[in-house]
KEPAMI-363499 format. One record per residue (C-alpha): x, y, z; residue in three letters. Coordinates in steps of 0.1 Angstrom, whole numbers, plus 2048, in hexadecimal, padded with zeros to 3 digits. Layout:
<pts>
XYZALA;...
</pts>
This chain:
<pts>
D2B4352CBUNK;D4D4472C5UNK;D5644A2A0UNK;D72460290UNK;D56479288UNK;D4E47E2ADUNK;D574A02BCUNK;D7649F2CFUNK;D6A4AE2EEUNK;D5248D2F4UNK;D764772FAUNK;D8046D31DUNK;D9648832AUNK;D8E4A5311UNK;D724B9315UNK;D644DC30DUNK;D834F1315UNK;D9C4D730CUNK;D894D32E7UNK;D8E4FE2E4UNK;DB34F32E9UNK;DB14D92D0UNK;D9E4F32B8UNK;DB95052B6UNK;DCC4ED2A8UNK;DB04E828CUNK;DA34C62A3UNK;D814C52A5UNK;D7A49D29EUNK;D8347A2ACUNK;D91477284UNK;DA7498288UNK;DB648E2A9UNK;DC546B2A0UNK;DD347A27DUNK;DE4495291UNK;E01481290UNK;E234832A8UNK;E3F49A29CUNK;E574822A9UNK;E5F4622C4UNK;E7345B2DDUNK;E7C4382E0UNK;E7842C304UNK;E854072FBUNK;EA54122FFUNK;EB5417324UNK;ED5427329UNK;EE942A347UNK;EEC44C357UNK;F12445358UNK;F1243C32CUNK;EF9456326UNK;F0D47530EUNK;F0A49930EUNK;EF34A92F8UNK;EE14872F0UNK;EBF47A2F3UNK;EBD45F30DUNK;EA1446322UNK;EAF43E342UNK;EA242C35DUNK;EA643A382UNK;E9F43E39EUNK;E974633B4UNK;EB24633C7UNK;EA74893D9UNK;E854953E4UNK;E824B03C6UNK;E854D53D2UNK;E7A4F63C6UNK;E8A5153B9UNK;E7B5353B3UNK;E8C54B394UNK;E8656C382UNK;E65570377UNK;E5255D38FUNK;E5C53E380UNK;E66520394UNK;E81507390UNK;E7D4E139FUNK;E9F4CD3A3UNK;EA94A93AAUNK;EC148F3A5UNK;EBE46C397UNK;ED044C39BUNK;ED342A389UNK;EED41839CUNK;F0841F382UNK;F06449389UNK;EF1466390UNK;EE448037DUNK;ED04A4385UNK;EB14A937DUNK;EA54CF379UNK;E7F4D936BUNK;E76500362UNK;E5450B369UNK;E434EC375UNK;E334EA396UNK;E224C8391UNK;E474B638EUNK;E4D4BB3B2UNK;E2E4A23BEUNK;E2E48A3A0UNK;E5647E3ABUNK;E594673C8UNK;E764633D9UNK;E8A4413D5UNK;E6C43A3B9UNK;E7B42F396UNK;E7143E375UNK;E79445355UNK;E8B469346UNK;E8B46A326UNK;EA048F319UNK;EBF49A30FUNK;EDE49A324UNK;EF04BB32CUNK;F084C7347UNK;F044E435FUNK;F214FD364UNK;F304E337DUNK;F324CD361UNK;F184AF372UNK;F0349D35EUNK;EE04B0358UNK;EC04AA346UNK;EA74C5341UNK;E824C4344UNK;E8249C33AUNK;E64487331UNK;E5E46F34FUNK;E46453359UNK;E41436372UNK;E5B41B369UNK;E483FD35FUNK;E513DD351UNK;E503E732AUNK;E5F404319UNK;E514142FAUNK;E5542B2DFUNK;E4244E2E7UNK;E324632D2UNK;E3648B2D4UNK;E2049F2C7UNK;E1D4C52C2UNK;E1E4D32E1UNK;E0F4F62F3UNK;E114FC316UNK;DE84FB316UNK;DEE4D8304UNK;E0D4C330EUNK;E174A62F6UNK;E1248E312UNK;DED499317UNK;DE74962EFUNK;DF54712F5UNK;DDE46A313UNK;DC14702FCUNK;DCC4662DEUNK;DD14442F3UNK;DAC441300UNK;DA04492DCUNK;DB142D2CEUNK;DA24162EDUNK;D7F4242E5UNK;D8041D2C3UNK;D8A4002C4UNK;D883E82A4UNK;D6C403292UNK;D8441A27DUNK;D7541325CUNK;D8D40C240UNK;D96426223UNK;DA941C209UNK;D943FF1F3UNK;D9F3D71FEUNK;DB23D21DAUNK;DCA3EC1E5UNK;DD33E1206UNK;DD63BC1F7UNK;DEF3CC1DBUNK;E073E11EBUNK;E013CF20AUNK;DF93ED221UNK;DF13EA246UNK;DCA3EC24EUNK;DBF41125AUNK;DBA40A27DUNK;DD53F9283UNK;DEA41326DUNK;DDC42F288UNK;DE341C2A4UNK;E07413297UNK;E0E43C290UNK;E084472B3UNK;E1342C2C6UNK;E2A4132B4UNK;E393F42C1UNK;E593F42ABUNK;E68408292UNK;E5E3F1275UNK;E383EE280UNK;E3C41927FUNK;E4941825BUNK;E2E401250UNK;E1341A25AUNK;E22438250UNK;E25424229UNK;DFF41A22EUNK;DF3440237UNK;E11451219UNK;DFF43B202UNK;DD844420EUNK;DE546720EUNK;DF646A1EAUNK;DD94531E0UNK;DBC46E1ECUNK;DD748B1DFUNK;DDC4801BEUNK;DB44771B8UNK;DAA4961C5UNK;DC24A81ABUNK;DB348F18EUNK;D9249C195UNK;D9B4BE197UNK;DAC4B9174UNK;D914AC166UNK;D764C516FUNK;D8A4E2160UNK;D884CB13FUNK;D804DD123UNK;D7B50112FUNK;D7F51F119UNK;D9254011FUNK;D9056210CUNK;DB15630FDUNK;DCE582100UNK;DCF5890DAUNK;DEB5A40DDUNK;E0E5A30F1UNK;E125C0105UNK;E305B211EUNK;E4C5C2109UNK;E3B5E110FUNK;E3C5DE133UNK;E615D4135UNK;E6B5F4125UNK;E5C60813EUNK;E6E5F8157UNK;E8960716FUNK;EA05E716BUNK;EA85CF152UNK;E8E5B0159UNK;EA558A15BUNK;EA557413EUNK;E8F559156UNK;E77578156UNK;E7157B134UNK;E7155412AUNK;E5354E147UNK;E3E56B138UNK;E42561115UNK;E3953D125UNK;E1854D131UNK;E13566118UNK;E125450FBUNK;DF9536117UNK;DE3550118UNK;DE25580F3UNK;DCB5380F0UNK;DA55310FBUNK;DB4517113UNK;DB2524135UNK;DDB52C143UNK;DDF51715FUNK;E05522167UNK;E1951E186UNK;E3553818AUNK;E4E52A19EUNK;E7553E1A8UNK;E8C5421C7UNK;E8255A1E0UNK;E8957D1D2UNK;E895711ACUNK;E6F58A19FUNK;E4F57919AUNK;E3B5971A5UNK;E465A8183UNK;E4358B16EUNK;E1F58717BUNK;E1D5B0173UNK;E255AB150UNK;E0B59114CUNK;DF25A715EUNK;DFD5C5147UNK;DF75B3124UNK;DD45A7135UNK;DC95CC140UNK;DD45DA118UNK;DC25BD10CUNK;DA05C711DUNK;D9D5AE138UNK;DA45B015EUNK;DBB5A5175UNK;DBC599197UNK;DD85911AFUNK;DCE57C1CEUNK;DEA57D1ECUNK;DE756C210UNK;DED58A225UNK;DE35AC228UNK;E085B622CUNK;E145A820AUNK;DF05AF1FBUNK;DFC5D2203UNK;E235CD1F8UNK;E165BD1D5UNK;E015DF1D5UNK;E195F81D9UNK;E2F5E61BEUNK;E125E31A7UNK;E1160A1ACUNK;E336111A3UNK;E355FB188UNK;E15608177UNK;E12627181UNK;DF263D175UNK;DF0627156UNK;DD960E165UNK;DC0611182UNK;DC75F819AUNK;DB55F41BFUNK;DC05E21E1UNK;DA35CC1EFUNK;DAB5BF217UNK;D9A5BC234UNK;DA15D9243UNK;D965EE222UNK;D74602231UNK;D565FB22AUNK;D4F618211UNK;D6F6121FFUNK;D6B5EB1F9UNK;D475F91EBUNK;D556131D3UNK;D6F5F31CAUNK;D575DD1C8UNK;D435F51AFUNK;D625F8197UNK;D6E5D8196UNK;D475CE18DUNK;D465E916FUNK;D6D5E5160UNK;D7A60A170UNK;D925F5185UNK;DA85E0171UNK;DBE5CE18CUNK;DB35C41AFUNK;DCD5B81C9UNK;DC55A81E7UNK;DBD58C1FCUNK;DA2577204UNK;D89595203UNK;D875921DBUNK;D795771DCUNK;D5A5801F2UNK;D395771E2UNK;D3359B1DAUNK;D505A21C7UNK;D495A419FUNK;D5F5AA185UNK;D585BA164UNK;D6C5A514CUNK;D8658B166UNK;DA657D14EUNK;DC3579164UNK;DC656C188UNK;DE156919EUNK;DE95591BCUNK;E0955E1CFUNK;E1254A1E8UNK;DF95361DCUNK;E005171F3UNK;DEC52A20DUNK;DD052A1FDUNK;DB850A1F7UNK;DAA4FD1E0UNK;D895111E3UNK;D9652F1E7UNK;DA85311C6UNK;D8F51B1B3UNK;D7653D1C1UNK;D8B5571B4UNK;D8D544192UNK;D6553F192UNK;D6256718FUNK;D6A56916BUNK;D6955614BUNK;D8053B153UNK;D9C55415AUNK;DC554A14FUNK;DD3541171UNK;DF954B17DUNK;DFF53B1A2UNK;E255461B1UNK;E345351C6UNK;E5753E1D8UNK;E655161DFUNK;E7650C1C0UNK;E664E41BCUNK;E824CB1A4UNK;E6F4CB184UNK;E664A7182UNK;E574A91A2UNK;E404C619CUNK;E354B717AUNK;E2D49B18EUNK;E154AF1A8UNK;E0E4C8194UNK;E014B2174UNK;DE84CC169UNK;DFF4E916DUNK;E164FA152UNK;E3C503164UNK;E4E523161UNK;E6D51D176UNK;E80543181UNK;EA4534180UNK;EB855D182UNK;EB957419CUNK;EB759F193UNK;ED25B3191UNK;EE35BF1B2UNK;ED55A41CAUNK;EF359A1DFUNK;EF15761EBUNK;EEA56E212UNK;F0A566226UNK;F0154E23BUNK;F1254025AUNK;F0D520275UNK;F1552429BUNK;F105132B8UNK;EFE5272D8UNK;F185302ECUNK;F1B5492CFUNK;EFD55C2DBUNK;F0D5792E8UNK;F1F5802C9UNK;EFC57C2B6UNK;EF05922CAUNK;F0A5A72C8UNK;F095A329DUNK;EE65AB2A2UNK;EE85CE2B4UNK;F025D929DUNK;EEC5D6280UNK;ED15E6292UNK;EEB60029BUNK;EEF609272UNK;EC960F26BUNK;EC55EC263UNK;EA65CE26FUNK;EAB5AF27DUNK;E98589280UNK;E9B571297UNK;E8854F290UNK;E805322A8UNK;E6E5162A3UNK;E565152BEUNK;E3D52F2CAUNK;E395282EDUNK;E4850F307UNK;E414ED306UNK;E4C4CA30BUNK;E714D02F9UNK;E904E5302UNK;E8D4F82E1UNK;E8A5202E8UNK;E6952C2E4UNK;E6154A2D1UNK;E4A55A2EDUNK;E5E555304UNK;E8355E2F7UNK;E6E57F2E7UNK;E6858A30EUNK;E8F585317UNK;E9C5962FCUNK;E8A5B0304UNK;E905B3324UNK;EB75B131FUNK;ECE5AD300UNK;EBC5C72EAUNK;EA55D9306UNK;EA55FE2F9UNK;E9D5F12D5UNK;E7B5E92C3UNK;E745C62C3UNK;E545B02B3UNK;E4558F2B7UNK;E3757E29AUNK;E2855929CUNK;E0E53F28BUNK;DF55462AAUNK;DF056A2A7UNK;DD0577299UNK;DD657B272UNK;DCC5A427CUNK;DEB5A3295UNK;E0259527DUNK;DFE5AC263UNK;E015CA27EUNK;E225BD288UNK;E2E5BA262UNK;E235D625BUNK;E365E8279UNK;E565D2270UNK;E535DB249UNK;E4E602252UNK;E70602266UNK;E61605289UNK;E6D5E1296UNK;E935E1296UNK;E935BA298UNK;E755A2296UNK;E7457F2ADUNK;E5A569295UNK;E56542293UNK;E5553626CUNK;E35550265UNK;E4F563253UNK;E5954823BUNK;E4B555220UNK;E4057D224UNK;E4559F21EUNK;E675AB20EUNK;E765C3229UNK;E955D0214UNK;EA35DF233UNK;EA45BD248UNK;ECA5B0246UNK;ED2595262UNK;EB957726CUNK;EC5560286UNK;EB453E287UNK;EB352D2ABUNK;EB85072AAUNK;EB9509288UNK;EBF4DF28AUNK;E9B4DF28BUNK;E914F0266UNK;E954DC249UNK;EAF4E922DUNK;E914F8216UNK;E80509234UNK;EA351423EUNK;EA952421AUNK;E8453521AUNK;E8954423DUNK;EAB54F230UNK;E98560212UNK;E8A57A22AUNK;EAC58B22CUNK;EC159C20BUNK;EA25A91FCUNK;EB55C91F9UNK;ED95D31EBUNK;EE85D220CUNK;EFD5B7218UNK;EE959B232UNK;EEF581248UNK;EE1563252UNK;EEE550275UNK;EE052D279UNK;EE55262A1UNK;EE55032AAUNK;EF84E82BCUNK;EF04CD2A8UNK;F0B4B32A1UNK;EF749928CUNK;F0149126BUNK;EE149E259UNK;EE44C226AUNK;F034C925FUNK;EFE4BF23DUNK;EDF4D923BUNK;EF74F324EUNK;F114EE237UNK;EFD4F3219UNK;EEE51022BUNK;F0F51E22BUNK;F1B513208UNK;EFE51C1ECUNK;EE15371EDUNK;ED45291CAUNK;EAF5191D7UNK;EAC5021B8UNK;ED04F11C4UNK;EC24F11E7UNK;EA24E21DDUNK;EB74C61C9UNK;EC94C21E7UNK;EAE4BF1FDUNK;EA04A31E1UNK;EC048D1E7UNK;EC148E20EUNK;EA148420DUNK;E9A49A230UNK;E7E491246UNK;E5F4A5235UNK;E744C5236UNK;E6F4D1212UNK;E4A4DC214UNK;E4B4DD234UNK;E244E1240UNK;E184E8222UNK;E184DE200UNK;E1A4F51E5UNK;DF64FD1E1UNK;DEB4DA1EAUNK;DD64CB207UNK;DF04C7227UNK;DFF4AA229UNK;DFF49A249UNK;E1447B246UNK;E2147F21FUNK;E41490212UNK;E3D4941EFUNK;E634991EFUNK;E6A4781FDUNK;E524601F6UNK;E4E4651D1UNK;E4E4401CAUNK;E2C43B1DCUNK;E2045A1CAUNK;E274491ADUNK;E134271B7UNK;DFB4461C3UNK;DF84541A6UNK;DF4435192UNK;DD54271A6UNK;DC544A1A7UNK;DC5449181UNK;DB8425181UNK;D9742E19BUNK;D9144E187UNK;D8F43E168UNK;D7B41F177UNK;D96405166UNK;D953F518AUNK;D753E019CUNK;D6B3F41C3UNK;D4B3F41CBUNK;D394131D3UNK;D3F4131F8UNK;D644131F6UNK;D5D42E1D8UNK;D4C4451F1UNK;D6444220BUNK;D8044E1F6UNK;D6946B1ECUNK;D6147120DUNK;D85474216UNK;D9148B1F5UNK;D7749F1FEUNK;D884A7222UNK;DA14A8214UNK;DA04C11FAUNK;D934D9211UNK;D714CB210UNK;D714D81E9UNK;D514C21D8UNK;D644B31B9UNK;D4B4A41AAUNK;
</pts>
């Protein structure tokens, strides 16, 4: 009998290579399929005419084939199939890249459905590119679309998803306790699934994404209460003696005024036998590396060690290096990474264990079962949304209940990150140093390319690097421009005798790092990455990013991206490239344009309430989120919260089924993290 615990390659159209394609897309279960939910839908309800249908919009028309589709070979190998379409009130072309199948699955004089966006070709006739079609039947729907690769296309995820559901049936057991659905009057589970993948209207969709926002922020919020509660009464060595004015002085600059307030902040924290549990958070480029240098300073003259915990081998090494030059001689410190050798991570391993090293950087490596410190007081965790739960909880485990500094580079509104962060003290880095110039940032549309180009060479020219960002990584079901595939045409023409890079999400973590490090030593001149570089390693000498249908980033994302650039004291650009006309676009271009300040963009993003684009994927350190935005929905958080507090506490009556079920599910959640 199919459950939600089944393995996925035992569904009806999957199998043992299609499940290695779902694994890579961390699917291994029945469970993890159907809570892979869409990205978007189309709404197929809606028919327009060919001859009403607008340029640049998304449309469902209903036609007919009107010519027997033909094929065209192009550079590259590739193949082009072309056809026209006709309802009755006009006709419309019909041209497909790359896909050989088209040519046999569209009948002549048959009618189906095209679902895309309308363009025109460069005799100005009505086109559409690469469109969804099917049969024509007698009902329309709304579609889901999910992530897409060109080993996985959306509508084979929707095939399957589809038979899952059918299997299944009516024995997806309920979650959330039957008091809770009675009082906020949520939409069974099942039914909840069902509705997210294949809705029948727009209101039955926004019923089940309320029922699965609250289950979500209901599972969140408990999983945070117990984590609370088992840190309950711990006991840290205190820092008798300030040692952080000791360490400004021997700076080379004068440290910001937010510097000094958020190590005093943690210095007063750390002073007591209650563990620091401290969450650093400043724009991109605000100096939090030499507040959380300070703190590490007064540890290492007070006796203790310190350790600094990053997600990558690249900034593992940048946080290194400015360690080095902060410290000099005066304190031994080490760099611990995977590709340290096997003798070295011994002799490390050796010091850190007797007290000769007194600060270890690196990334998950310290935290390996066989690495001991000698006396563990400070950890810190950069980037620490990249980490879960375990893995910092680990690092914490290897002393005496250690003072705790996570960083993070998204400035969060206050009132929000007291809300998610309950248990965590906020120092907020409001000031940028000295002699950063702000980003100049600029929107065009892409019949600008050349002069981007053109803007990009010249920088390039002067000794200077380059990024360009898309959203995707390799073609799929959307007319966005992968990264892949752009990478291999810029190469081959606009910027030919230069040194270009790839960087995306599905590179092996060992071929990232080899590209960063490449790009940060100078030898790529410009660097073609999906959002990987979000949040990375500070290149001073990268000046110009362009971002390719930037319409698709949300403002936050927009600003961290941005962040990559005008790390040093030479002047940068930003070009966001898009040909978006909608309202909400040009409001995040705009501000783009108007403000680098991140804590007026993230109060921005608060009051546009964008769709889920302020964390984006992650969430500051939490589990993902797949269906939540704590941004957006923070009046279910609240209920959330509220009735996370109430079965914690035992105030309300569920009987110890519905108890274990929530367990169950926190426990998934939270990384599968034991809480109890």
């Amino acid at each position: 009998m199919l459950t939600l615990d089944s393995k996925i390659q035992y569904l009806k159209g999957v199998g043992e290579a299609r499940a290695k394609v779902f694994a890579k897309q961390s699917i291994y279960t029945v469970g993890e399929l159907l809570r892979n939910y869409p990205r978007a839908y189309e709404d197929w309800h809606f028919v327009t005419p060919i001859r009403d249908a607008q340029l640049n919009e998304n449309v469902c028309l209903r036609a007919i084939v009107a010519e027997v589709p033909s094929v065209v070979k192009i550079n590259g190998g590739r193949i082009l199939v072309k056809t026209a379409i006709a309802d009755g009130t006009d006709y419309m072309h019909i041209v497909f890249f790359n896909n050989k199948y088209v040519k046999d699955q569209l009948k002549e004089n048959e009618e189906y459905l095209f679902f895309g966006k309308v363009t025109e070709d460069k005799y100005g006739a009505k086109t559409m590119l690469s469109p969804r079609f099917e049969k024509a039947g007698d009902k329309q729907r709304i579609r889901p679309i999910y992530k897409a690769t060109s080993a996985l296309p959306s509508k084979v995820t929707e095939r399957i998803v589809e038979a899952a559901l059918k299997q299944l049936g009516d024995t997806i057991p309920e979650i959330i306790p039957e008091y809770l659905i009675k009082k906020y009057r949520l939409m069974p589970f099942g039914k909840a699934l069902k509705a997210m993948h294949f809705p029948e209207s727009e209101e039955e969709l926004k019923a089940a994404k309320r029922r699965l926002i609250f289950e979500e922020l209901l599972l969140l919020q408990m999983g945070l209460l117990w984590e609370k509660s088992s840190s309950t009464g711990r006991v840290a060595e205190k820092l008798p003696v300030d040692f952080s004015g000791e360490f400004f002085a021997s700076l080379p600059f004068e440290p910001t005024n937010a510097q000094r307030r958020a190590v005093s902040e943690a210095i007063a924290d750390m002073s007591t036998k209650k563990p620091m549990n401290r969450l650093l958070q400043g724009d991109v480029g605000s100096g939090k590396t030499a507040v959380a240098a300070a703190l590490m300073y007064s540890a290492v003259k007070n006796g203790f060690q310190a350790a600094l915990m990053a997600p990558t081998e690249v900034l593992a090494n940048q946080h290194f290096k400015t360690l080095k030059s902060f410290f000099g001689d005066d304190i031994e410190i080490e760099l611990l990474t995977g590709s340290v050798t096997a003798k070295r991570k011994r002799e490390i391993r050796e010091k850190l264990k007797y007290g000769t090293v007194h600060i270890v950087v690196g990334t998950h490596a310290i935290i390996q079962n066989d690495v001991e410190f000698f006396r563990l007081g400070l950890v810190v965790t950069d980037e620490q949304h990249r980490f879960g739960v375990k893995q910092r909880a680990t690092l914490s485990d290897k002393g005496n209940n250690p003072h705790t500094l996570v960083m993070s580079a998204t400035p969060i509104p206050r009132t929000l990150a007291m809300m998610i962060y309950g248990d965590l003290d906020i120092s907020v880095l409001d000031e940028l140093p000295k002699g950063r110039q702000p980003v100049k940032t600029y929107c065009v549309p892409t019949s600008y390319h050349e002069r981007v180009y053109k803007f990009l060479q010249k920088a390039i020219e002067q000794g200077r690097q380059c990024y360009i960002v898309c959203p995707l990584v390799e073609e799929s079901e959307s007319d966005l421009i992968p990264a892949t595939e752009y990478y291999d045409y810029l190469k081959a023409t606009h910027f030919s005798k230069y040194t270009l890079g790839l960087l995306h999400g599905q590179m092996k973590p060992k071929d990232k790092d080899a590209v960063m490090k490449r790009f940060y030593s100078g030898e790529i001149d410009l660097l073609v990455s999906t959002v990987v570089i979000e949040v990375g390693v500070d290149v001073p000498n990268a000046t110009v990013m362009a971002i390719e249908n930037a319409e698709r980033f949300g403002l936050s994302q927009l600003h961290q991206l941005r962040g990559r650039i005008g790390r040093g004291t030479q002047e940068s650009t930003c070009i966001l490239v898009s040909d978006a006309q909608n309202e909400d676009a040009t409001e995040r271009f705009d501000i783009m344009c108007k403000t680098t300040d991140g804590f007026e963009i993230a109060k921005k993003d608060l009051e546009m309430r964008g769709p889920g684009d302020f964390f984006g994927s992650r969430q500051h350190g939490l589990p993902d989120m797949r269906v939540a935005n704590l941004m957006t929905d923070t009046r279910i958080l609240y209920e959330a919260q509220s009735t996370a507090k109430e079965i914690i506490n035992c105030t309300v009556d569920i009987s110890g089924k519905e108890r274990e079920a929530l367990e169950k599910e926190v426990d998934k959640l939270f990384d599968r993290v034991a809480f109890n």
